[in-house]
TIGU-128026 format. One record per atom (N, C-alpha, C): x, y, z; residue in three letters. Coordinates in steps of 0.02 Angstrom, whole numbers, plus 50000, padded with zeros to 5 digits. Layout:
<nodes>
XYZAla ...
</nodes>
This chain:
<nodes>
500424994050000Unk 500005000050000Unk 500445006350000Unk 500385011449965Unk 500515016549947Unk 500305023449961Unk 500435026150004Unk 500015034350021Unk 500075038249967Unk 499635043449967Unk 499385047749891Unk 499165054849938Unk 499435058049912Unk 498925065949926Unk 498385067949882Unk 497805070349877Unk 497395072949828Unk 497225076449865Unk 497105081849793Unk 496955090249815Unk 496365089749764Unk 495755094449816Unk 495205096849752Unk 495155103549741Unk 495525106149665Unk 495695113349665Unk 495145118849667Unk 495245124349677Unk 494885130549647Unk 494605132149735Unk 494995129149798Unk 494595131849839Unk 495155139349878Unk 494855143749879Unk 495205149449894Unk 495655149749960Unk 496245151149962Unk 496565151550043Unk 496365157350075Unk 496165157650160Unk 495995162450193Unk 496265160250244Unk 496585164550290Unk 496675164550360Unk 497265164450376Unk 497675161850439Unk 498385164050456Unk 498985156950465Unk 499515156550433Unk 499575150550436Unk 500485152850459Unk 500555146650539Unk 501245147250574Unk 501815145050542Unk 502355147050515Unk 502755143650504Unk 503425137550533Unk 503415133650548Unk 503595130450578Unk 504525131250590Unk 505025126650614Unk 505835125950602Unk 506165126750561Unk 506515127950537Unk 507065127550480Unk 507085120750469Unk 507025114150417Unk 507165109650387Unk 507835108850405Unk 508195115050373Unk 508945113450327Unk 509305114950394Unk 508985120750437Unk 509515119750491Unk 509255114650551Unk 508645111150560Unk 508465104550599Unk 509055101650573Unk 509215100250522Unk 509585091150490Unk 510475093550509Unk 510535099350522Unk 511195101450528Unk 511355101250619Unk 510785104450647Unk 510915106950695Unk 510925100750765Unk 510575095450728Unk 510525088050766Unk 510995084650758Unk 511495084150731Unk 512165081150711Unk 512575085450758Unk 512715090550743Unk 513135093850814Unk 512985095050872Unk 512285092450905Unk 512245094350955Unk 512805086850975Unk 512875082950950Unk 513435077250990Unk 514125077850997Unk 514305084150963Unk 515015088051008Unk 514975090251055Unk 514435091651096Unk 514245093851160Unk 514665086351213Unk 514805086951259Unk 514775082651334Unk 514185082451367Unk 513865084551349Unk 513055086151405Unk 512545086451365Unk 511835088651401Unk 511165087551361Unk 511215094551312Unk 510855093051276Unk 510685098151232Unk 509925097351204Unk 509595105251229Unk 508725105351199Unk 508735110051152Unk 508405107451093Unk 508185109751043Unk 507535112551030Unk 507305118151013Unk 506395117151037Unk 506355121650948Unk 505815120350921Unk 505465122350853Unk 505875118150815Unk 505755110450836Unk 505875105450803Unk 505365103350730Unk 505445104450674Unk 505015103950631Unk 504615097250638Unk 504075092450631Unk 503755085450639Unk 503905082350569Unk 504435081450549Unk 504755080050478Unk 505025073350470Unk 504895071050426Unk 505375060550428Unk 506065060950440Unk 506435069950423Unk 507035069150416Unk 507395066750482Unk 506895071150535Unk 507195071550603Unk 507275064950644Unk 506635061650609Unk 506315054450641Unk 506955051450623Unk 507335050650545Unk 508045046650530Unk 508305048150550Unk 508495055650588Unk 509195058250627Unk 509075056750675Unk 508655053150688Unk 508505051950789Unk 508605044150776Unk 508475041850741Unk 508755035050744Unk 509455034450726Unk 509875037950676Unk 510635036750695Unk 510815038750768Unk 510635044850786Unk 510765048050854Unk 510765039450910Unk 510135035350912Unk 510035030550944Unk 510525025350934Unk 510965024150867Unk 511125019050841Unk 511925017950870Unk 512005027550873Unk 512625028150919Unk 512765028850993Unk 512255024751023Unk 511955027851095Unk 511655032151116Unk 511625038851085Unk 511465043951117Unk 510725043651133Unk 510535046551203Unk 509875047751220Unk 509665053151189Unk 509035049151155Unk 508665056751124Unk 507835054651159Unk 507545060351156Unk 507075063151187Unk 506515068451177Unk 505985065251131Unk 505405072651105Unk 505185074151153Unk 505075080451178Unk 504675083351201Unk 504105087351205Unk 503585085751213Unk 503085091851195Unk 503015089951126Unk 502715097451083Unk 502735096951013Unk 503215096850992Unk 503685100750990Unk 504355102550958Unk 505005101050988Unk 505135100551052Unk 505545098851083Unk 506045094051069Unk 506515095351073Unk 507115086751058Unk 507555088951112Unk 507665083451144Unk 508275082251198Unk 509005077251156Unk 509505079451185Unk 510055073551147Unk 510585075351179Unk 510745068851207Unk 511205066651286Unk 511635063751255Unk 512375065651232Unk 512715060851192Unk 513265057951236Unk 512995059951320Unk 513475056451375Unk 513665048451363Unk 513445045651334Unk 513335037451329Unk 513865033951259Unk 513835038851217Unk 513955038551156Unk 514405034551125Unk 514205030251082Unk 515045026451058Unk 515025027050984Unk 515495028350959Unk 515825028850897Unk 516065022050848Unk 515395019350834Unk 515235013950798Unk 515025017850717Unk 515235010750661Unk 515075014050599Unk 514285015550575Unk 514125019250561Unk 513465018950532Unk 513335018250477Unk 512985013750484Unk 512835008350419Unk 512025008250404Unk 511705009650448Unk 510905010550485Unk 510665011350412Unk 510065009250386Unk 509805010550314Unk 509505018750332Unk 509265020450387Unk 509275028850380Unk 509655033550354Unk 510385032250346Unk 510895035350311Unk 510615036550260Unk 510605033150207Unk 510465031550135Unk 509885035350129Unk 509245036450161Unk 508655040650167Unk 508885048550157Unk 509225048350202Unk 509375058050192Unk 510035060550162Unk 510015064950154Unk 510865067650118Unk 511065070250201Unk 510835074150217Unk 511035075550298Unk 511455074050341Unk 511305064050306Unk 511785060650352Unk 512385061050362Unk 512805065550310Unk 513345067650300Unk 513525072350372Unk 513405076450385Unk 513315080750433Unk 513655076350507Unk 513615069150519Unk 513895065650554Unk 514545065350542Unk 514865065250479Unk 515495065850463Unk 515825069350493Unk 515755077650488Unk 516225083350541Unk 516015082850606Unk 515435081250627Unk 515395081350693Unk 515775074250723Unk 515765065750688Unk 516095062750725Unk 516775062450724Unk 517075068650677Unk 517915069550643Unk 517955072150692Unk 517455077350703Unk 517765080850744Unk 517905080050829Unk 517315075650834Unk 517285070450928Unk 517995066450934Unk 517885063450901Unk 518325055350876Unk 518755055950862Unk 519035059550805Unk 519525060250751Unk 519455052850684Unk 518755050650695Unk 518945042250681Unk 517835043550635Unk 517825042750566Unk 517005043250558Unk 517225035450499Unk 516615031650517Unk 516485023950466Unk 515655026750434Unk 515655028050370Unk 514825027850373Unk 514825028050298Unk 514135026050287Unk 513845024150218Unk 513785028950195Unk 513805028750100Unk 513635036250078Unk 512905037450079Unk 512915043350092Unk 512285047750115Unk 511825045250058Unk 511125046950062Unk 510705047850013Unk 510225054549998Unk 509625053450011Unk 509185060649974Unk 508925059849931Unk 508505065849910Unk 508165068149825Unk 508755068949784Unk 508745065149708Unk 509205064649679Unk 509055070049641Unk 509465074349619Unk 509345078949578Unk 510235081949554Unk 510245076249536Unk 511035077349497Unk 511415076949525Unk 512265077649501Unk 512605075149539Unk 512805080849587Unk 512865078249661Unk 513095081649704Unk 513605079349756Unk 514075083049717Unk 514795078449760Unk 514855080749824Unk 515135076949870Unk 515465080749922Unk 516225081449933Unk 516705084149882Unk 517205082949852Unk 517615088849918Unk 516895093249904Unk 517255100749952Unk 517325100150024Unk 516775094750063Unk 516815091150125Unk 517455087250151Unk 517615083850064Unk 518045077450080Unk 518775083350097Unk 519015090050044Unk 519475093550034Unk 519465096650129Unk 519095097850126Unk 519005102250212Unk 519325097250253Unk 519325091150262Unk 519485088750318Unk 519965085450331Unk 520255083250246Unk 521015081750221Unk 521395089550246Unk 520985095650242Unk 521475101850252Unk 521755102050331Unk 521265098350371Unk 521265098950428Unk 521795091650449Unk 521985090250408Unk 522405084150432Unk 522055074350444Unk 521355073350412Unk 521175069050398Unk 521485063950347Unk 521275058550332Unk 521555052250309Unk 520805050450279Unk 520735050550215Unk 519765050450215Unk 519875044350133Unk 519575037350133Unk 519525033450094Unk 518835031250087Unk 518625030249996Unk 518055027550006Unk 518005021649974Unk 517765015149984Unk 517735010149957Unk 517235005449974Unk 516755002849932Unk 516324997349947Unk 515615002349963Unk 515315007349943Unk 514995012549969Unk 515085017350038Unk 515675015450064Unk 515775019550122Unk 516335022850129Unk 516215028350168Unk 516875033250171Unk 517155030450244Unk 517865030250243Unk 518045029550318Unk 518535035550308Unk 518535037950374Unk 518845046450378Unk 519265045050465Unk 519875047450468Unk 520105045950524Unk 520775050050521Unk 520985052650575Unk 521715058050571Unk 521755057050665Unk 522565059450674Unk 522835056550729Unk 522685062950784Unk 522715069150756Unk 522545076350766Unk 522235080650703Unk 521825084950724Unk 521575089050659Unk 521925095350709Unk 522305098650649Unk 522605105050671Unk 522285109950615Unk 521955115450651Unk 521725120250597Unk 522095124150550Unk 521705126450493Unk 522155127250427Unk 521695133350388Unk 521855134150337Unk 521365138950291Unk 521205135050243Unk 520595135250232Unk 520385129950183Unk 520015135050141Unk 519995135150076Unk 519605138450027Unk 519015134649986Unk 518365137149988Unk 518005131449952Unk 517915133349871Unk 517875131349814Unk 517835131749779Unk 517035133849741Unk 516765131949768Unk 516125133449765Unk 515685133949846Unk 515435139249851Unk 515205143549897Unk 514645136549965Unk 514805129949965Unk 514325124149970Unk 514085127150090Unk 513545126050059Unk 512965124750130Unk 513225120750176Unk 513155115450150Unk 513525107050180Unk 514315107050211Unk 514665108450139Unk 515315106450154Unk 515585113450202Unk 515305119350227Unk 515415125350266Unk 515275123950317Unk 514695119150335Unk 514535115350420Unk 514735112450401Unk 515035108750382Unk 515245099950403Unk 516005102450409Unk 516405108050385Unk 517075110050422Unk 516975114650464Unk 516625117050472Unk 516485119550535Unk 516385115450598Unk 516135109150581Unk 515975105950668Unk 516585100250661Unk 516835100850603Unk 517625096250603Unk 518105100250643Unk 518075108750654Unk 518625112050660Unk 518365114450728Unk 517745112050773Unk 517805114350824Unk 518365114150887Unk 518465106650874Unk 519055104750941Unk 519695102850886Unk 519805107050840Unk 520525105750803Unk 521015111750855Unk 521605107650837Unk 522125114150876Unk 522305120550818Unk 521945127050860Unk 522475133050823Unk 521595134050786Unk 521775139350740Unk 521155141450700Unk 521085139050657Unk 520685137150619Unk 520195136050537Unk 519795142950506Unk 520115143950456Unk 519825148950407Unk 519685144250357Unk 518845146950338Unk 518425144150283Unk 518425149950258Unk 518645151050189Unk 518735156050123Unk 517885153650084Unk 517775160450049Unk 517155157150007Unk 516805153150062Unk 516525155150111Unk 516125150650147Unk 515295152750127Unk 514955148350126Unk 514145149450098Unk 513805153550150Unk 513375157750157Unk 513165163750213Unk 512295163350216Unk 512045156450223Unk 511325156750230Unk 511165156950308Unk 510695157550320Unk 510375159950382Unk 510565152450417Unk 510275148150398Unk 510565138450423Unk 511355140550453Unk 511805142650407Unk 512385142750459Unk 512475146550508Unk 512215151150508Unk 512115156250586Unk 512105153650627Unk 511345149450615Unk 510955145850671Unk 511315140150688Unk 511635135050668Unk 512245130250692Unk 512835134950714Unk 512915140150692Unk 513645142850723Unk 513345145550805Unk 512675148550793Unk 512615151050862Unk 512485145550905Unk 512225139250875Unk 512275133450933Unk 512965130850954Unk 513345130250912Unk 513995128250938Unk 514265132450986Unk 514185141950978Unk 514425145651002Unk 514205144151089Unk 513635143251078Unk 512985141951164Unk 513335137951191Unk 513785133351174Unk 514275126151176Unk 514835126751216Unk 515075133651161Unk 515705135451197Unk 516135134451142Unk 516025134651054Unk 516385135051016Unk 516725142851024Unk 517015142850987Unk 517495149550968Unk 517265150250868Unk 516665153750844Unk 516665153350784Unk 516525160250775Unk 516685165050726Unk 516595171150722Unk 516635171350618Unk 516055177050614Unk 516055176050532Unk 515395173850509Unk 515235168850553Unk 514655163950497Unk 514205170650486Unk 513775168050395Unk 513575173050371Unk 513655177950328Unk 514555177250347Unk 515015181350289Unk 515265176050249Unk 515715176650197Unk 516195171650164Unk 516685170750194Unk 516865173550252Unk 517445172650309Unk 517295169350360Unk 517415163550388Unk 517415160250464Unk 517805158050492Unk 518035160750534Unk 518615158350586Unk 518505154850653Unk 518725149850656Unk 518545145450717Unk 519065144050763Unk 519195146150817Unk 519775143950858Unk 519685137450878Unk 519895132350890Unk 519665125450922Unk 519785127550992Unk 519385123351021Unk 519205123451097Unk 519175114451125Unk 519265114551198Unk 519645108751180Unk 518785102651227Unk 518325107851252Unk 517565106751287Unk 517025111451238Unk 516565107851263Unk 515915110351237Unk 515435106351277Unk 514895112651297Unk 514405104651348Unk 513965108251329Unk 513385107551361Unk 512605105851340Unk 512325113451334Unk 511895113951302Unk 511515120651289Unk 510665120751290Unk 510295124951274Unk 509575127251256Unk 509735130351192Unk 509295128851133Unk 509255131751075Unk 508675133351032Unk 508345138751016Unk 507715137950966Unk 508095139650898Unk 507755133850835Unk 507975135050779Unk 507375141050756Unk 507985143450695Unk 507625150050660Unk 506985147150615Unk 506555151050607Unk 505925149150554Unk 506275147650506Unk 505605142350459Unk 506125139450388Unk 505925144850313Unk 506515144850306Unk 506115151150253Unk 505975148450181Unk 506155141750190Unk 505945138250111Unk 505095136650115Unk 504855134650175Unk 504205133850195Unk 503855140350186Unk 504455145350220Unk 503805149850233Unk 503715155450158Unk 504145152050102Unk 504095152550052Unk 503795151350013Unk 503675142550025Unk 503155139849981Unk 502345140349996Unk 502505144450049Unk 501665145750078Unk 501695153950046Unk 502235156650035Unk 501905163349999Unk 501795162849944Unk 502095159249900Unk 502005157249826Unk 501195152649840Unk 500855147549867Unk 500315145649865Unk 499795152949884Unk 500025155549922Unk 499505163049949Unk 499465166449864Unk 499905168249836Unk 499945172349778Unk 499885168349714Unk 499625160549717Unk 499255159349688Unk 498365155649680Unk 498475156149762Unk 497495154349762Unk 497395156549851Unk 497555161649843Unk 497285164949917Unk 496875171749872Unk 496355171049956Unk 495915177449945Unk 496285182549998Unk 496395181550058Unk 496895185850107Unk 497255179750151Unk 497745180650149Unk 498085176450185Unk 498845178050215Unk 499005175850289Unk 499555178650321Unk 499965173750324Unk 500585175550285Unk 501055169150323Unk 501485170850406Unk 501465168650453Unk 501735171250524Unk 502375167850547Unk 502645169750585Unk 503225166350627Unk 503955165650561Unk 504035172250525Unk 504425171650466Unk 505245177350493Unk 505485176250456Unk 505975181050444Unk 506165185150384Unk 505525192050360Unk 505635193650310Unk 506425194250276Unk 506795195450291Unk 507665197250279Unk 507875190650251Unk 507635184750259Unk 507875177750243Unk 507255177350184Unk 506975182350168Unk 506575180850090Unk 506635186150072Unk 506795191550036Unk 507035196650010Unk 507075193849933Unk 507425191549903Unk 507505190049838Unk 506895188049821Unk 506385180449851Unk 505665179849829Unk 505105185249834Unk 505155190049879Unk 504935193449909Unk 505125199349853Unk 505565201649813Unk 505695206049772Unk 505275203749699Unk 505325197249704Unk 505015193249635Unk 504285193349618Unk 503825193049677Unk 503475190449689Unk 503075199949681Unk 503375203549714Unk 503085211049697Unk 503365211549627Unk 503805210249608Unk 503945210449529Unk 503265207549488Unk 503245202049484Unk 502525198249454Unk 501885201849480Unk 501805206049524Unk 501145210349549Unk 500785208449571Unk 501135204649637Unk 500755199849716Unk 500665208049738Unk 499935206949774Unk 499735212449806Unk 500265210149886Unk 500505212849918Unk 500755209649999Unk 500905215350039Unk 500675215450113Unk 501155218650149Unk 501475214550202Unk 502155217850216Unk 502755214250233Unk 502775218350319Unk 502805212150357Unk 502765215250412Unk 503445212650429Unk 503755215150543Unk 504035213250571Unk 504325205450560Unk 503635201150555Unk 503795193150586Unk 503435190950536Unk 502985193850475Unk 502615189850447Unk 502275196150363Unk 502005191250321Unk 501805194050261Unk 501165193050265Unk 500545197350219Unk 499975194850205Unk 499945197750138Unk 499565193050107Unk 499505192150048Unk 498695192450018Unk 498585196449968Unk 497995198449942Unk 498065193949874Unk 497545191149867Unk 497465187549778Unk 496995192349743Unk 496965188649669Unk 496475190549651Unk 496525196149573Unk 497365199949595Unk 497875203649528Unk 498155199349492Unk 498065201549420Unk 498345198949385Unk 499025198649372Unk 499355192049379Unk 500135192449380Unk 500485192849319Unk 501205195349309Unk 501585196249260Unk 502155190849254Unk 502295190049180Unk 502975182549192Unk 503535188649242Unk 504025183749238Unk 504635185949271Unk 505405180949263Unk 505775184649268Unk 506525178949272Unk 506695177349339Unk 506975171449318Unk 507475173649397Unk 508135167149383Unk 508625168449437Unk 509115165549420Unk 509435160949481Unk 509435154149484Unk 509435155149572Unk 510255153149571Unk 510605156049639Unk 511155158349652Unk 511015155649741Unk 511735155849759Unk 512075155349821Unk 511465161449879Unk 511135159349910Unk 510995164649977Unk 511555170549976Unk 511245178649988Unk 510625181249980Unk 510255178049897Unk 510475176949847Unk 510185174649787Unk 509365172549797Unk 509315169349741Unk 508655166649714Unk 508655160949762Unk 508355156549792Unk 508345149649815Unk 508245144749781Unk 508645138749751Unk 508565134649723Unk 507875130749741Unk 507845130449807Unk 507205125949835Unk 506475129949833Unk 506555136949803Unk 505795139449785Unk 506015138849736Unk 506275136649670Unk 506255135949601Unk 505705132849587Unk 505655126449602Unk 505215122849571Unk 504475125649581Unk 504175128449648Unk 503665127649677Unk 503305137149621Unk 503905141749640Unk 503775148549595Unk 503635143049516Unk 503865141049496Unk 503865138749421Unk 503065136249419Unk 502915135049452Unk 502095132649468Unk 501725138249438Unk 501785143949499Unk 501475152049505Unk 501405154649454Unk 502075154749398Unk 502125156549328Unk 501715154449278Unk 501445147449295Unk 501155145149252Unk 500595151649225Unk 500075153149295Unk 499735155949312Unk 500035166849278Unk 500355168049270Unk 500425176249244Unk 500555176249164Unk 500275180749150Unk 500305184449093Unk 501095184749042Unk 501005180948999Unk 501765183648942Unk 502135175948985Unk 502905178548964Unk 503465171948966Unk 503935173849022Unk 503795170049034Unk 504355167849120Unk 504985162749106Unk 505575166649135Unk 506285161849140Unk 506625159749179Unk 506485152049200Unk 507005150149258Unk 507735148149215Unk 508365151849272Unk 508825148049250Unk 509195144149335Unk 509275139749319Unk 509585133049380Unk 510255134549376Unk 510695137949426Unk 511525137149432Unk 511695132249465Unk 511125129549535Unk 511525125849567Unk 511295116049560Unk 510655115049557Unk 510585109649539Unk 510295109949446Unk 510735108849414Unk 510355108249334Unk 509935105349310Unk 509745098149354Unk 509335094149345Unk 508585095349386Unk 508575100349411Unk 508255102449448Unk 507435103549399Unk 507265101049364Unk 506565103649321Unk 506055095549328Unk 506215093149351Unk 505655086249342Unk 505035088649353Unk 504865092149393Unk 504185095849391Unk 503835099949333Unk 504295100249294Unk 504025105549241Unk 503595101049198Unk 503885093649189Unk 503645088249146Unk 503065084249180Unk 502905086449260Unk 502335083749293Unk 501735091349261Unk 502005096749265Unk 501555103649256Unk 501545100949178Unk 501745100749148Unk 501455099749071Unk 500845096249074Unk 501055092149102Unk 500395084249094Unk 499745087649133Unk 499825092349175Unk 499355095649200Unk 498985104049147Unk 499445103349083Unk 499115107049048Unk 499505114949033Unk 500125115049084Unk 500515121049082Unk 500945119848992Unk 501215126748981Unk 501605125048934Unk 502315127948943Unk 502745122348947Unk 503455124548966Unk 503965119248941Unk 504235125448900Unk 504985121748875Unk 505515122348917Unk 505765115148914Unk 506345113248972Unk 506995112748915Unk 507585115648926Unk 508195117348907Unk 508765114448941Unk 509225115648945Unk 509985111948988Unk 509985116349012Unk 509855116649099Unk 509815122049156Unk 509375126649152Unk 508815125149117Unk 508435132649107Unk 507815128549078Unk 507225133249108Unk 506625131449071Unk 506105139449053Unk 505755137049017Unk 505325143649004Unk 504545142749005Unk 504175146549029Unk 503525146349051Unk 503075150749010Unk 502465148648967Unk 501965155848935Unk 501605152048976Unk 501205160548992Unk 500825158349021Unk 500115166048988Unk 499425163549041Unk 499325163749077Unk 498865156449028Unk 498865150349083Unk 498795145349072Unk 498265138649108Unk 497595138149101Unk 497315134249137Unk 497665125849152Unk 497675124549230Unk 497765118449247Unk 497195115649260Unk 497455105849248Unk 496835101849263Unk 497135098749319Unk 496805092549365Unk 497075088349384Unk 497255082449348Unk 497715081149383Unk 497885073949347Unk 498325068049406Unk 498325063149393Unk 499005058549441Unk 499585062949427Unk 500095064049456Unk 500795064249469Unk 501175061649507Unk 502065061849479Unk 502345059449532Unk 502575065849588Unk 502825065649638Unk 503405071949672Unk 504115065449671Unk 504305071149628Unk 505085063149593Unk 505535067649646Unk 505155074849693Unk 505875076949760Unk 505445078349786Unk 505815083149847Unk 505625088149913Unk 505275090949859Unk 505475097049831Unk 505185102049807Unk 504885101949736Unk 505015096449714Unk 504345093749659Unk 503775093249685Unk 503725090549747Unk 502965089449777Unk 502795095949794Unk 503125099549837Unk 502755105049846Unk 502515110749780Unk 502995109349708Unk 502595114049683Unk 501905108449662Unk 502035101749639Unk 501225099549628Unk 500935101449685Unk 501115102549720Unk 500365104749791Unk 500115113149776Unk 500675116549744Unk 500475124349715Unk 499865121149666Unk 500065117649634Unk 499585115049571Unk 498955112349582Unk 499095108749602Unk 498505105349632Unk 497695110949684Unk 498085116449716Unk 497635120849725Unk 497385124849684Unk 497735124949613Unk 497455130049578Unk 497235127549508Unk 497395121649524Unk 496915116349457Unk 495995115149449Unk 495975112449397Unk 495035110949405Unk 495215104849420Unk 494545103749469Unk 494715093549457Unk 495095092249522Unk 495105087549538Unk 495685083349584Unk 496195081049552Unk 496845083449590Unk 497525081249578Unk 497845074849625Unk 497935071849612Unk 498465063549644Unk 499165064249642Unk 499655065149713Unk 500015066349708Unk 500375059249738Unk 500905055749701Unk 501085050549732Unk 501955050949738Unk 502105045649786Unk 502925044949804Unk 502825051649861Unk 502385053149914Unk 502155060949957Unk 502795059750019Unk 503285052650020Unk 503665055650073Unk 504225058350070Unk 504155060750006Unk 504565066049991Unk 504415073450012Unk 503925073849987Unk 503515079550027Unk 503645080150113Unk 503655073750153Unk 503585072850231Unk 504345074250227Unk 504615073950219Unk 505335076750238Unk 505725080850238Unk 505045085350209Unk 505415093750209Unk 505015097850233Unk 504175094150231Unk 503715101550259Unk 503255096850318Unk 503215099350372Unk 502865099750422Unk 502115100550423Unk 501635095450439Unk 501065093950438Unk 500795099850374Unk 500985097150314Unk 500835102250264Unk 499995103250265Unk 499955095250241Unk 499045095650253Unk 498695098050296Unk 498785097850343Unk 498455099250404Unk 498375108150398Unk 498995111850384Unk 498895119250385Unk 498535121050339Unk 498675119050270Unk 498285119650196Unk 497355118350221Unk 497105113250269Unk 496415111250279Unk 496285119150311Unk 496755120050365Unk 496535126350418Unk 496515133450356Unk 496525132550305Unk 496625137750273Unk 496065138750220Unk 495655132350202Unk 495165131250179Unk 495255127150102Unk 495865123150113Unk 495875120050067Unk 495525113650052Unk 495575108650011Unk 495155102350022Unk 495765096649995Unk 496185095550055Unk 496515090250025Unk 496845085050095Unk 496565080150062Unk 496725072950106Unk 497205066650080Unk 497345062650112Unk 497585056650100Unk 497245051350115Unk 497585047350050Unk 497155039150025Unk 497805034850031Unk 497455027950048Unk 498095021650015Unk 497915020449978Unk 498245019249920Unk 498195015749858Unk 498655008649854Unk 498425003449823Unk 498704998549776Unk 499515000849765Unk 
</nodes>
């Protein structure tokens, strides 16, 4: 048996909807809390599958973990042993990587399977593997697993070649207890690394920079337990402004950080979303007719790769020709070929696709072949005639937080079936 989402379109969004954790900094920020010696609480824990797999490696290595409440996570890595992980959860998330610098950096000693995830081209971790060889690692991979091990990590300057999310935490929690400093050159500056640098900092790291392309980390030779709330997720609270600005009548997105959407938020008044932009939150008027638009997605402040797909939806919907171009994942368009079959018209190119619009959708079956394939069929699916079938949805569960459930409170009409 098989779970399915179906949406029955054309029903209008109204009312106020919370935005939940950061995704990207949950999957980061749970891997380092086990450089700590002591407990560590996490609270605006997103209710995501990702966390559910990171709590089972967390278990696999001893550590006590602990939900609390709604959001809450506890993680006691007093117990902890430094066994390989092999756990089939690995293979589920790309995330799992994220164990790498944190157990390089406990241990000096990481055994683990290669990561998995939404495939969407190739994505090396070449710049991870370079970071921790800089730091004085010994890192081989063979048989699907990396084994990574060095006698001391002494800090160094490491330059990344490309500006990477991942490989900027994962030397960062490699270079917490290295001797002497670590400079990360070209380091990636999204809001996710803040929020892991200020948890390490609560710790008792020494990190200064995150945010800039400069980070300097002194190693420290303790770190014990902290309190932490993660920042709102701004890919969520993205894909809920792109669904507002395409089938809301008034609608608020809350609990946001306008400054961490600025580029969508520039786009989105570009195309002629009625919105006002508050302190903590946006509301959004439907109902104007929208205009195409370009956009180009790039490294944070940039475009966001992970509202690509879901805006490419929205476009369908405005007036004249719209241009995505993909820098960072190229393969990134599988959705465009689910929106066709739903009636959009869009030519897909090598890294680039193009949208005329203004274009009626139907429902139809689809797949979500990622994270953010499903969420733009769920843009679709609200603004289609007909019922839409969305299948392969735990893809969807691993990036957005009781999606359905907020979409019902908002006056949408969409449930889940098992299917065959």
């Amino acid at each position: 048996m098989k779970e399915v989402i179906k949406i029955e379109g054309g029903h209008p969004l109204k009312g106020e909807v919370t935005i939940s954790g950061s995704k990207n900094a949950t999957v980061a920020l749970i891997p380092a809390a086990i450089l700590a010696n002591g407990p560590v609480t996490i609270c605006g824990v997103p209710d995501i599958s990702d966390v559910q797999s990171l709590s089972t490696l967390l278990k696999e290595l001893g550590v006590f973990v602990m939900i609390k409440g709604k959001d809450h996570i506890v993680i006691d890595p007093t117990e902890m042993k430094n066994i390989p992980l092999e756990h089939p959860a690995v293979s589920k998330l790309r995330a799992s990587y994220y164990f790498m610098g944190a157990l390089l950096g406990k241990y000096k000693k990481v055994d683990i399977k290669m990561p998995g995830g939404c495939y969407l081209g190739p994505r090396p971790i070449d710049l991870h593997i370079k970071g921790f060889k800089a730091l004085g690692a010994e890192v081989n991979d063979e048989d699907g697993y990396y084994h990574i091990k060095a006698d001391r990590l002494v800090g160094n300057k490491i330059f990344l070649d490309i500006s990477s999310v991942g490989a900027t935490i994962n030397i960062m929690m490699a270079a917490v207890y290295a001797e002497g400093r670590t400079v990360i050159e070209n380091a990636a500056k999204e809001p996710e690394i803040i929020d892991v640098a200020t948890l390490l900092n609560k710790m008792g790291a020494k990190i200064r920079g995150a945010g800039t392309n400069i980070i300097k980390i002194d190693g420290v030779q303790e770190l014990s337990g902290c309190f932490h709330e993660i920042i709102p997720d701004r890919i969520e609270a993205g894909t809920f402004l792109i669904m507002a600005a395409a089938a809301a009548q008034e609608m608020t997105v809350s609990n946001i950080i306008p400054q961490h959407l600025e580029s969508l938020l520039a786009k989105l008044e570009e195309m002629g979303v009625d919105m006002d932009v508050d302190v903590d939150r946006v509301t959004i008027r439907g109902g104007k007719p929208l205009k195409g638009a370009a956009i180009k997605t790039l490294p944070y402040p940039g475009f966001a790769t992970d509202l690509q797909q879901p805006l490419t939806t929205l476009m369908t919907q405005a007036e004249g020709e719209s241009k995505v171009i993909e820098t960072i994942y190229p393969e990134r368009f599988k959705n465009c070929f689910e929106l066709a079959g739903m009636g959009a018209d869009i030519e897909v190119g090598t890294s680039n696709c193009t949208v005329r619009g203004k274009t009626p959708l139907t429902g139809k079956r689809v797949t979500a072949t990622d994270l953010r394939c499903g969420a733009a069929l769920v843009v679709a699916g609200l603004i289609a005639s007909g019922t839409t079938e969305i299948q392969e949805v735990y893809h969807i569960d691993r990036g957005y937080c009781d999606l359905d459930g907020k979409l019902k409170k908002l006056g949408a009409k969409i449930w889940r079936e098992q299917t065959e």
